[in-house]
N, C-alpha and C positions, 0 to 999 in steps of 0.2 A: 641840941643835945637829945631830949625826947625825940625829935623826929628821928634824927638816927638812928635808936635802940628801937625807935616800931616797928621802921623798916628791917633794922636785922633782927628782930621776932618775928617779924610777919616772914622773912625770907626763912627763917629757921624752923619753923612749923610748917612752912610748904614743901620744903625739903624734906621731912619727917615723915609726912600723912605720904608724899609721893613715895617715898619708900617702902613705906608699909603697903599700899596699893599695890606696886611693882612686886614685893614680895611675896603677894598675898595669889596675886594673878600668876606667879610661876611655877607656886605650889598647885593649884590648881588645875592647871595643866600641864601638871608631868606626865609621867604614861600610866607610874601606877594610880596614879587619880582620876584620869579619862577612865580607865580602865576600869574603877571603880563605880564611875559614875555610869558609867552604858552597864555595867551587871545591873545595876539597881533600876535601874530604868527598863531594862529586857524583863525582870523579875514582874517589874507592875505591870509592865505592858502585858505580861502572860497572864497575871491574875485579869485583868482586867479583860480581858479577853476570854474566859474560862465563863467569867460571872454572866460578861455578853451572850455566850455560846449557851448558860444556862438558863436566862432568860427564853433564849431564842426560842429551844427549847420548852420550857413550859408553857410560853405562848401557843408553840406548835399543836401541843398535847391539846390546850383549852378550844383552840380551834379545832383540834379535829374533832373533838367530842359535842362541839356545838355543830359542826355541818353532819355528823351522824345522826344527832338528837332533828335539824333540818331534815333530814333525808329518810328518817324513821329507820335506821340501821340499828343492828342490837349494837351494846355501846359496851368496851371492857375486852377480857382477852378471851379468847376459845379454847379448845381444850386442849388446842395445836400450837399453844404457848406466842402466837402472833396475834396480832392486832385485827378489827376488822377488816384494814384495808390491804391485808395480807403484810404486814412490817413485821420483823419480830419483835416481839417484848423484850423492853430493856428491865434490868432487877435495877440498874443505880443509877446517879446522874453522870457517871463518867464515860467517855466517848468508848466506844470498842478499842480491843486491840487492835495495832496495827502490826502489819504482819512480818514479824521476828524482830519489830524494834519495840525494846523496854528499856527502862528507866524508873531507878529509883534516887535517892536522895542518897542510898551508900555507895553510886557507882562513879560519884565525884571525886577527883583525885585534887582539886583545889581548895580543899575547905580550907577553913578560916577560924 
């Protein structure tokens, strides 16, 4: 008698949690869930990618001001608003424009 009801417990909680698995994996990949998941995923990837670019960047700066300080070049900008090594000066850390594409944060038509 015991054995019988473990067996149909044990069959009836496998049956359960299988359920819930199967449910859980369907929800997950629906479309609007994939969908959700690649936005959030592009978002980090672009932050992450920004911070790398900013990095790269100020590395760049610290090296070039160590091969000028090397080279005994004057160090800093001239009165021609470029660099010593003829670059122009940037004012921020953000890339130039590119040319006729912008982008802000109100030109989303998907908010949420």
């Amino acid at each position: 008698m015991f054995r019988r009801m473990f067996w149909f417990l044990t069959g009836a909680t496998t049956g359960v949690w299988a359920t819930v698995k199967v449910e859980r994996a369907v929800r997950r990949l629906s479309p609007d869930s994939l969908a959700a998941t690649a936005a959030r995923r592009a978002v980090r990837t672009g932050s992450q990618l920004r911070l790398f670019a900013r990095d790269v960047r100020s590395g760049m700066a610290q090296r070039e001001l160590e091969l000028q300080d090397a080279l005994g070049l004057p160090q800093g900008e001239d009165a021609e608003g470029t660099t010593p090594l003829g670059l122009p000066a940037r004012d921020s850390d953000h890339p130039a424009a590119r040319r006729g594409i912008t982008y802000t944060a109100y030109d989303r038509k998907d908010e949420h």
